[in-house]
VEXDRENLO-705577 format. One record per residue (C-alpha): x, y, z; residue number from 1; residue in three letters. Coordinates in Angstrom, 2 decimals, always signed. Example, Ala and Ser with C-alpha at 12.3 -4.5 7.8 and 13.67 -1.06 7.14 Angstrom:
residues 2
      east     north        up   pos   code
    +12.30     -4.50     +7.80     1    ALA
    +13.67     -1.06     +7.14     2    SER
END
This chain:
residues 116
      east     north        up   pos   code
    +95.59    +26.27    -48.75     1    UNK
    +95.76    +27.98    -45.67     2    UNK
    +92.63    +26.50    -43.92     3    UNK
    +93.56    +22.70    -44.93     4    UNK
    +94.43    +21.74    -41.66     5    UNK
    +92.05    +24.21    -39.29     6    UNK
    +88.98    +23.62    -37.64     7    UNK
    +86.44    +26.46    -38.86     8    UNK
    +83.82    +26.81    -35.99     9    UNK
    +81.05    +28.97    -37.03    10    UNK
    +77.63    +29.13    -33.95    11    UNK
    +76.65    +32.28    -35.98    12    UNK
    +73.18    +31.11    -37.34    13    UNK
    +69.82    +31.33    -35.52    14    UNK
    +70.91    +28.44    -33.19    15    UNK
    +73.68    +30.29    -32.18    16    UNK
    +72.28    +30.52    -28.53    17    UNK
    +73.23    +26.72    -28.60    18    UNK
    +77.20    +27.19    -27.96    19    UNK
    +78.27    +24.48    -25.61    20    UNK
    +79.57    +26.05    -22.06    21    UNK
    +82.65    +23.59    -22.55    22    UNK
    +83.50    +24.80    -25.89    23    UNK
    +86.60    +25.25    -25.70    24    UNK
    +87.28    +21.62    -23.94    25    UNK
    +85.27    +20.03    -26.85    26    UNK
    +87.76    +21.72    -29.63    27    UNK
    +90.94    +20.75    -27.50    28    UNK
    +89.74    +17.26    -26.73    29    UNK
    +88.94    +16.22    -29.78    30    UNK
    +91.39    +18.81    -32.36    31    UNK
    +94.58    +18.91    -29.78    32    UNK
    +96.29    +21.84    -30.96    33    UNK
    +95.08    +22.79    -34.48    34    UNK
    +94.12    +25.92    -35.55    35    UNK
    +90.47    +27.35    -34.76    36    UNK
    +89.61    +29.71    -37.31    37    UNK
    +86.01    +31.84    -36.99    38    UNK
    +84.48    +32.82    -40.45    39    UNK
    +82.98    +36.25    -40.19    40    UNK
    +81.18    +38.45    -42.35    41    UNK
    +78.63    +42.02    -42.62    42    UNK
    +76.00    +39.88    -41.25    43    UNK
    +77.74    +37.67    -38.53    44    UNK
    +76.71    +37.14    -35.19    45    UNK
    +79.52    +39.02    -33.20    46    UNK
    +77.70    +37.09    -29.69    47    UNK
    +79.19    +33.52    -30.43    48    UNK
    +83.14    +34.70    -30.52    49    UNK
    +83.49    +34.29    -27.31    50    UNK
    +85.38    +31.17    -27.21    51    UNK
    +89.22    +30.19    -27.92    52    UNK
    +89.81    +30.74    -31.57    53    UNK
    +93.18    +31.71    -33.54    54    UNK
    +91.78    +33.80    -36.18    55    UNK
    +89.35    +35.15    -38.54    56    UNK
    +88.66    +34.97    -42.02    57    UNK
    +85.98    +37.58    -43.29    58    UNK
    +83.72    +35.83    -46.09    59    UNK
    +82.55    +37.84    -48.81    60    UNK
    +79.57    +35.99    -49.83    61    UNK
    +77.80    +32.30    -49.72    62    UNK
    +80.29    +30.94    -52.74    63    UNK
    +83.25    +32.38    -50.93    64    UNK
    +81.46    +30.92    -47.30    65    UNK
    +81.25    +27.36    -49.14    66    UNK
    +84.66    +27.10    -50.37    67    UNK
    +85.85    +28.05    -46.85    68    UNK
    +83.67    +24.93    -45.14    69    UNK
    +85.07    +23.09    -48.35    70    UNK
    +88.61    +23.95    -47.55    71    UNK
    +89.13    +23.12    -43.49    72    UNK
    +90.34    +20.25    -42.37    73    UNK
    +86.54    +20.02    -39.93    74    UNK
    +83.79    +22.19    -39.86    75    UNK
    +82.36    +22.75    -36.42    76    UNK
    +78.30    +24.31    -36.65    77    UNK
    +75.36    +24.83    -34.50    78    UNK
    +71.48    +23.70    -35.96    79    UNK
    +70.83    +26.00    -38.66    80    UNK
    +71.96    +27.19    -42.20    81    UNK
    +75.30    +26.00    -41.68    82    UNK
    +74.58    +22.15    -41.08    83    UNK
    +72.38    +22.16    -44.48    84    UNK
    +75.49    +24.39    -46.09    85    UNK
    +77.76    +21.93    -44.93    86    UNK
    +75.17    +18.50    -45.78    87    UNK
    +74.97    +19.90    -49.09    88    UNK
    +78.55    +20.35    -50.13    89    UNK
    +78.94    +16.71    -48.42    90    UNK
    +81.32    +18.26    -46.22    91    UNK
    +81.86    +14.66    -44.54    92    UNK
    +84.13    +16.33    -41.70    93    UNK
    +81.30    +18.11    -39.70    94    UNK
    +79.91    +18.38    -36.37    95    UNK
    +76.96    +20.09    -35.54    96    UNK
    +75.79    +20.91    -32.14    97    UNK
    +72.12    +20.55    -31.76    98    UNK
    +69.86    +22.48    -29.37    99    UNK
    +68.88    +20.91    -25.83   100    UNK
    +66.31    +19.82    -24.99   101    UNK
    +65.03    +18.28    -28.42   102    UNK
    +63.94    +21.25    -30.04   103    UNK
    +61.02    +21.65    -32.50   104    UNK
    +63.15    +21.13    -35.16   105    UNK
    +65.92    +18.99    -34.22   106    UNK
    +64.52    +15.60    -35.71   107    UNK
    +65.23    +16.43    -38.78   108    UNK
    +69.22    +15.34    -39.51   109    UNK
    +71.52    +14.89    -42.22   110    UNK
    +73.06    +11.43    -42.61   111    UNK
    +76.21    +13.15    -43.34   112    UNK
    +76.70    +15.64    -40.44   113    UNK
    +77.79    +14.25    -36.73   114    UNK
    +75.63    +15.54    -34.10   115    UNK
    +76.44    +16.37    -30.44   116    UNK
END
């Protein structure tokens, strides 16, 4: 599998305002060298590409969305649809970025995600 050992970062959800300034540090701090791969789709939010990232894969629907979360190596998310996505397919390899300050709905977290 082509995706085993990437880091899929996806800030494309309503949260996606959230993207960390120091993106890019984040990913090379804590992933060295590995591949960043950006999961895209009809409906993606083309604002949050801005960072470093080695490729795309185009998803062609949820199913196909879940076994890509399913098959990297880490799963990098802001709040939103993603996080419960990726707490639901126990994806223990995730980090979401949450919005700051604590936003209205930011108390609510998944014992299975990592938050930043």
């Amino acid at each position: 599998d082509s995706l085993k050992d990437s880091i899929l970062v996806d800030f494309s959800g309503y949260t996606s305002w959230i993207v960390p300034d120091h993106l890019d540090e984040i990913l090379k701090e804590n992933f060295g060298d590995k591949k960043i791969v950006i999961p895209t789709s009809r409906f993606s939010n083309k604002q949050y590409q801005g960072f470093r990232h080695d490729e795309k894969i185009e998803t062609k629907d949820i199913f196909h969305f879940a076994d890509t979360i399913n098959s990297s190596y880490y799963f990098v998310c802001s709040f939103s649809g993603n996080a419960v996505l990726a707490s639901a397919l126990n994806k223990q390899n995730t980090t979401c970025f949450e919005p700051k300050p604590n936003y209205y709905f930011s108390d609510f977290k998944f014992p299975n995600i990592n938050y930043e």
